[in-house]
N, C-alpha and C positions, 0 to 999 in steps of 0.2 A: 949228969944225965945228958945222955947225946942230942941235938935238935932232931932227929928222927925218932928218939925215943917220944919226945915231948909233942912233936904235931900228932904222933900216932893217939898218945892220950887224947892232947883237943880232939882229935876227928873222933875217937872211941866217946866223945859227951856229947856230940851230936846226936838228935834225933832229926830221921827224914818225918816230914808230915804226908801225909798221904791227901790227895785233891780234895775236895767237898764234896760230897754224894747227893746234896738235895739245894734247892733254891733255899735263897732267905726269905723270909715276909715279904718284904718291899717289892720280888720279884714276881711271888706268888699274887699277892696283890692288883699289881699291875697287869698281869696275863688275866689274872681272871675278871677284872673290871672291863680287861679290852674286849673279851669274847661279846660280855654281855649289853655292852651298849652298843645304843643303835647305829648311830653315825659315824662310831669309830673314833670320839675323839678320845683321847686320855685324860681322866681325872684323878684329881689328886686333892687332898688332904694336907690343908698349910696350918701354921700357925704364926702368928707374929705379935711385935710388941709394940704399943701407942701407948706410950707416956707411961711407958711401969708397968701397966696391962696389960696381959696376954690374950688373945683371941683365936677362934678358928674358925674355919670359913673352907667349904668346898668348892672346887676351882675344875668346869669341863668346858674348854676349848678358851673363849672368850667369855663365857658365862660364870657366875657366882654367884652363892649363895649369900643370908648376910651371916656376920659375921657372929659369931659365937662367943660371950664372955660379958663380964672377963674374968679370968682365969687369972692361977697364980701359973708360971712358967709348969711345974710339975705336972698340974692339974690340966693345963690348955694339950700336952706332950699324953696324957691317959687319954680326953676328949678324942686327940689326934687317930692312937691308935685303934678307938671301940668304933671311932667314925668310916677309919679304913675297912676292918673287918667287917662293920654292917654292909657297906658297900661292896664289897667283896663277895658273900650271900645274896644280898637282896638286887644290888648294882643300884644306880644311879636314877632312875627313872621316877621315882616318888619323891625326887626332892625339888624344890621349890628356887630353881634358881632366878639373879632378877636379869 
């Protein structure tokens, strides 16, 4: 088989992907938590780990809530995401940062 025969196969297994048509979560997220607060800071939804424990904690500007947990990594990672979405709907304003 000629090398022209055999790139013409490689290129014949190729598939093009076509661009993404919608945002991800994270993007959606972020647009819609920006619209809705006041001051315009960006909040975000962390989790992190203190000595094997996982916790979560919302985070707008300098401000912080406490912290949540603890969790197993999996479980701190579900908190993460129910906390995005609520926030997402409801936005930031009813929560109790210190």
């Amino acid at each position: 088989m000629s090398t022209g025969q055999q790139e013409l196969k490689i290129a014949n297994g190729l598939h093009m992907v076509a661009p993404a048509q919608h945002h991800s979560t994270i993007v959606k997220f972020i647009n819609d938590v920006a619209k809705r607060e006041p001051d315009g800071l960006p909040t975000t939804v962390e989790i992190f780990s203190d000595g094997g424990n996982w916790y979560c904690q919302v985070r707008r500007g300098d401000e912080k809530t406490r912290p949540m947990g603890p969790y197993t990594k999996q479980q701190a990672e579900q908190i993460q995401d129910a906390r995005r979405k609520l926030i997402a709907k409801r936005g930031s304003v009813r929560l109790a940062f210190e």
